[in-house]
N, C-alpha and C positions, 0 to 999 in steps of 0.2 A: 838359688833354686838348683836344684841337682840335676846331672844329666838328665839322670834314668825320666823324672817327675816331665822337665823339658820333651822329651820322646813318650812319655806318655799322652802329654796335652798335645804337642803335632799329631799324633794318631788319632786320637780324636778328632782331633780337628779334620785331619785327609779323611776321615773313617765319615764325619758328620758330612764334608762336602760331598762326599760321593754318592750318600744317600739321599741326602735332600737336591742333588743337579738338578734328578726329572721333575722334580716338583717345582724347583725356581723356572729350569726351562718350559714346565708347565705356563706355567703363573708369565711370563713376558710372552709367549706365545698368544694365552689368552688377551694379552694387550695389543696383540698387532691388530692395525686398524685397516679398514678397507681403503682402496688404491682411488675408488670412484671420487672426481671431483665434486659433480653434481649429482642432485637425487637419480638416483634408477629405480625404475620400475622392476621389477621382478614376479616369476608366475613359476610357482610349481605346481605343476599339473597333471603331475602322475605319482606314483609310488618312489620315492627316493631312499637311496640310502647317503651314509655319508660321502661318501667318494664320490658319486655321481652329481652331488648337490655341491659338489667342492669343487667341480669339475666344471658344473655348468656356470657358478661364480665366476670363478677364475674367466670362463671364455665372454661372460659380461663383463669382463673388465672390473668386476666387485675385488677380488683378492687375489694375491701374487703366491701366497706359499700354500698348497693344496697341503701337505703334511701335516702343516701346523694347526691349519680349519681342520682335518680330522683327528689330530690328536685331544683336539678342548673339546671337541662334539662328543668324543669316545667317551672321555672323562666325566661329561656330563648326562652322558649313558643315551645322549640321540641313536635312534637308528629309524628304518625304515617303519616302524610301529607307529613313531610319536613325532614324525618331523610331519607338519600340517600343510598340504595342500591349500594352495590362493595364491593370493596376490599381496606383493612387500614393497612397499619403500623404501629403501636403504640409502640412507642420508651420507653423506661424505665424511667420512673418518670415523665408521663406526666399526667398534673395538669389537674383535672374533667372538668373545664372550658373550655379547651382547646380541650380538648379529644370531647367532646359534640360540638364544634365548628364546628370541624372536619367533625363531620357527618350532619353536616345540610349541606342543598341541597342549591345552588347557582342558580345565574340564567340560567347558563348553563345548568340547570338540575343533574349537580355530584355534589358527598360531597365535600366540601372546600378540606380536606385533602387525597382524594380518590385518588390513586395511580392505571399506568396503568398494564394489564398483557400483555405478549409477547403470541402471538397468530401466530403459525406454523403451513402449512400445505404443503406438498410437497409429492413425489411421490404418489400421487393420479391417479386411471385410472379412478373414475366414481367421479362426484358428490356427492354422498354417500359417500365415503373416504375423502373427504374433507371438507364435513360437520360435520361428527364424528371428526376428527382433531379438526373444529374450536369452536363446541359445549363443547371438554373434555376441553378448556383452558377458556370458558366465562359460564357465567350464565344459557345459551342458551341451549332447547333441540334440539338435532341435527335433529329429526322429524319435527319440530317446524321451524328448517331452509329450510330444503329440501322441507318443503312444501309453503315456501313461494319464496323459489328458482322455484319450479316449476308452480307458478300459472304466465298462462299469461301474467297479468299488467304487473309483478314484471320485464322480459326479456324481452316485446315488448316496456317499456316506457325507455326501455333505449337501445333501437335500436340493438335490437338480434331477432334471431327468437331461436327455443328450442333447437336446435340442437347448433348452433353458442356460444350461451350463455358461455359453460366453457369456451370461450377464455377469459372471461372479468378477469378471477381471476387467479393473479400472484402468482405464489409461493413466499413466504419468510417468514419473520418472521417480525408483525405488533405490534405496541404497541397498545391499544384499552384499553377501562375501561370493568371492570368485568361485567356489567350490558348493554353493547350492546347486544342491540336485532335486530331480523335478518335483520330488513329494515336499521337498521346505520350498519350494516355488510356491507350489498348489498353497501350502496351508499357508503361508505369508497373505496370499490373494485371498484367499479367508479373511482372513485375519482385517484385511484391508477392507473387504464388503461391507462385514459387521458392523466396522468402524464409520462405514460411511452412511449405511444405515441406522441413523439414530432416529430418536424417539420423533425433531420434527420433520425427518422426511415421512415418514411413516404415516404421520398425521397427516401429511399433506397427498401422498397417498392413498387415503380411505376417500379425501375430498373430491378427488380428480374420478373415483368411482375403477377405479382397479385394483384388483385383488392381491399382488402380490410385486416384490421387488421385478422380479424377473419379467414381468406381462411391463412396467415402467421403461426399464431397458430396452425391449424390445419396442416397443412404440418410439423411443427416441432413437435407437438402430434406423426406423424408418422415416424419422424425418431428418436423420442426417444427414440418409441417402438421399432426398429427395432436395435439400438444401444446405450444401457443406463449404459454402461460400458468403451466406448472410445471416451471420448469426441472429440478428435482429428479428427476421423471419420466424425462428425456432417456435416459440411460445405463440404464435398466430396459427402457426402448421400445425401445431399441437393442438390446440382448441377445436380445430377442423376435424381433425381425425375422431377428437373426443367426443367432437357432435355426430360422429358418424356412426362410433359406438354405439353412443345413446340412442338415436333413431332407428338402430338395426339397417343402416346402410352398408353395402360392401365397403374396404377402405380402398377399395380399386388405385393403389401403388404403384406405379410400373416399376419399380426398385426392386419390390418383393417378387416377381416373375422374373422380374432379371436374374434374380437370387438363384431361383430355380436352374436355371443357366450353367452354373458357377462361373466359369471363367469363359465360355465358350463366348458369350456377347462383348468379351471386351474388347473396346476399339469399335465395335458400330455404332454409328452415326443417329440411326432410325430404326427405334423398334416399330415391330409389325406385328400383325393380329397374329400370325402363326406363331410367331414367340409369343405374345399374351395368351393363347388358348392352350398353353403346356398345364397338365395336371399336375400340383404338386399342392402340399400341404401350407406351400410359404404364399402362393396366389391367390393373393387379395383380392383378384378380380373372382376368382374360384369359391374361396370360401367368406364364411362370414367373422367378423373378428379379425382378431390379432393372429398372427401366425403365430406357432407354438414357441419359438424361437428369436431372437436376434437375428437380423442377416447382417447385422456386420459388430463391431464393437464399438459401440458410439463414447464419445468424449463423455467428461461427468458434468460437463455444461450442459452440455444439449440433455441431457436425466433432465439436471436440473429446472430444465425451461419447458419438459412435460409435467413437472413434477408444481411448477409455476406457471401453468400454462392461461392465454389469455381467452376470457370469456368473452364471446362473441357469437352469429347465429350463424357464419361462414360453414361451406360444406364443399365445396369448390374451390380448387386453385389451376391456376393455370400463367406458367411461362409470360413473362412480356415480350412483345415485339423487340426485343435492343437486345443489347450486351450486357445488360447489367446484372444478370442470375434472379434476375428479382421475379417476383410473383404479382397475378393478381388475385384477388380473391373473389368469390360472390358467393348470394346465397340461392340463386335459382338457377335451376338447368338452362333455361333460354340465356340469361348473360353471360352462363359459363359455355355454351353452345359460341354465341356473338365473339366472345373473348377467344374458344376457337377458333374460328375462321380468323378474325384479324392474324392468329399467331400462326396458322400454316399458311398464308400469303406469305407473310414476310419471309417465312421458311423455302415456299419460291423463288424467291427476288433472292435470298444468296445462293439458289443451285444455279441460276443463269448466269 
C-alpha cells in the first residue's frame, strides 16, 4: 500500500474519530448510572428545567456528573415543557437514559415512570378535614381544594347542591399521582360515587323509603355521629331514625345541633338546652326530616348499614349506664323517660 493511499485511510480515520467522539461520548454518558444504592423516592413539584432537575438529583445523592444528566436530556430534547411533575422511584443503578425517560411526560400528561401515592381521608366531620387529609398526601394546597370544592360549578355540574355535596366522597384509601390537582380529585370522587352506587344499592334504597343517594349518606352522617364506636349498633340506629321518618317524628340528634355549632362545642362534656334551642337548618330537634346535608363524612359501612338497616318498632335510644358506648333502645316515651333517669344518676355518681 502506498504512502499517499496509507495517509489517506489515517485521515479518515482522525477525520471519522473526531466526528463521531460526541456521539460515542454521548452514547457512554447516556450509560452512566445513578450513584443511589437503595430505592429513593423522588418529587418534582414544580416546573423544572434540566439543570435544576440535575441539580436536585445530584443533591439526593441520585447522580454524580450534572453535565452528563444534561447533556442525554438535551439530546432527548427534555426541557421544562415535557419533564412531568410527581413522584419517582429510582431504583439503584439506573442508567441516565433511562432515568430521563422516566420523567418525560406522556400523552396521558404523567411521567413514563411516575408512580402513584395512596391518598387517605376518613374520620372527617367537615370538608376542611378532609381536604387537609387529601392535600398532606398530593401536590395540592388544601386552600386550593376547598376553594374549588366550594365554588358553585364545581357541586351544581355534577348534580349536588352545597349542602348535599360531602356525600359524593367516599372514605378510603385512593391510588392517585402526586401531581392531581383538585378538578382530577373532584372527578375521581365522581367516578368513585357512581361506582359505588350500583343498581343493588339503589334498590335497596327505594326499600328503606329515601329518595336519593345523598338524603342515604346523610342519615348515616348521623348515626355515625351518634355511635362511632359499636358498629354493631349501626343498622338498629338506623331502623330507629327510619321509624321516625315514617311516623313524621322529629329525629331529635343532638349530633346534628352540635353540627350547627361547628367546632365551637368541642371538648364539652354536657350539651344543654341553650346549645339544642340554636336555629339552624341541620336541628333535628328544629325541623322535621333529614337535614339537607351530611354533617360529617360517614365510613361506607355505616351507608351500608342504613342502606341494611334493621326492621324493628324502636324510636328511642338512649346511652347505658357504663362504659361500654352501647345503647338502649325502646319503643315508648315512658321507658325511654325511666332509661333517662337511670342514665343521668349515674352521670351524678361520676361528677362526685
Amino acid at each position: 500500500m502506498s504512502k499517499k493511499i496509507i495517509w489517506i485511510v489515517l485521515g479518515v480515520v482522525i477525520i471519522g474519530g473526531i466526528l463521531l467522539a460526541p456521539k460515542i461520548l454521548l452514547f457512554l454518558n447516556s450509560r452512566e448510572t445513578s450513584m443511589n444504592s437503595s430505592p429513593v423516592e423522588f418529587y418534582i413539584d414544580r416546573k423544572s428545567d434540566l439543570k435544576v432537575l440535575a441539580d436536585q438529583l445530584k443533591e439526593a445523592g441520585v447522580i454524580s456528573d450534572v453535565e452528563a444528566f444534561v447533556e442525554v436530556g438535551e439530546y432527548k430534547g427534555l426541557d421544562d415543557t415535557n419533564i412531568a411533575l410527581g413522584k419517582y422511584v429510582i431504583e439503584p443503578g439506573t442508567q441516565y437514559r433511562n432515568l430521563l425517560n422516566g420523567f418525560k411526560k406522556n400523552t396521558a400528561g404523567n411521567g413514563n415512570a411516575e408512580v402513584e401515592v395512596e391518598v387517605t381521608f376518613n374520620n372527617c366531620r367537615f370538608m376542611s378535614d378532609m381536604a387537609g387529609k387529601v392535600a398532606s398526601a398530593l401536590m395540592m394546597d388544601s386552600t386550593e381544594l376547598l376553594r374549588y370544592l366550594d365554588n358553585p360549578n364545581t357541586y351544581t355540574s355534577l348534580g349536588f347542591s352545597k349542602e348535599q355535596f360531602p356525600a359524593m366522597f367516599i372514605p378510603n384509601t385512593y391510588k392517585m399521582y402526586f401531581d392531581t390537582d383538585p378538578a382530577q380529585f373532584t372527578s375521581r370522587m365522581a367516578d368513585e360515587f357512581k361506582s359505588y352506587w350500583n343498581p343493588e344499592r339503589k334498590q335497596k334504597l327505594a326499600q328503606i323509603g329515601l329518595k336519593s343517594p345523598s338524603e342515604v349518606v346523610t342519615l348515616a352522617s348521623i348515626v355515625y355521629s351518634e355511635q362511632s364506636f359499636v358498629k354493631e349498633e349501626w343498622p338498629r340506629i338506623a331502623g330507629l331514625y327510619l321509624n321516625r321518618i315514617e311516623q313524621g317524628i322529629k329525629l331529635q340528634s343532638d349530633p346534628t345541633f352540635k353540627f350547627c355549632w361547628g367546632k365551637q362545642l368541642d371538648g364539652v362534656q354536657r350539651l344543654l338546652f341553650i346549645h339544642r334551642d340554636i336555629n339552624c337548618a341541620y336541628n333535628t330537634y328544629k325541623i322535621d326530616g333529614l337535614p339537607p346535608g351530611p354533617i360529617c363524612i360517614p365510613p361506607s359501612t355505616t351507608v351500608d348499614a342504613v342502606l341494611n338497616r334493621e326492621k324493628h318498632e324502636f324510636i328511642f335510644m338512649m346511652a347505658r349506664p357504663d362504659f361500654s358506648k352501647k345503647h338502649d333502645f325502646s319503643k315508648d316515651y315512658a321507658t325511654h323517660q325511666r332509661l333517662a333517669s337511670v342514665y343521668q344518676k349515674w352521670l351524678t355518681t361520676l361528677d362526685n
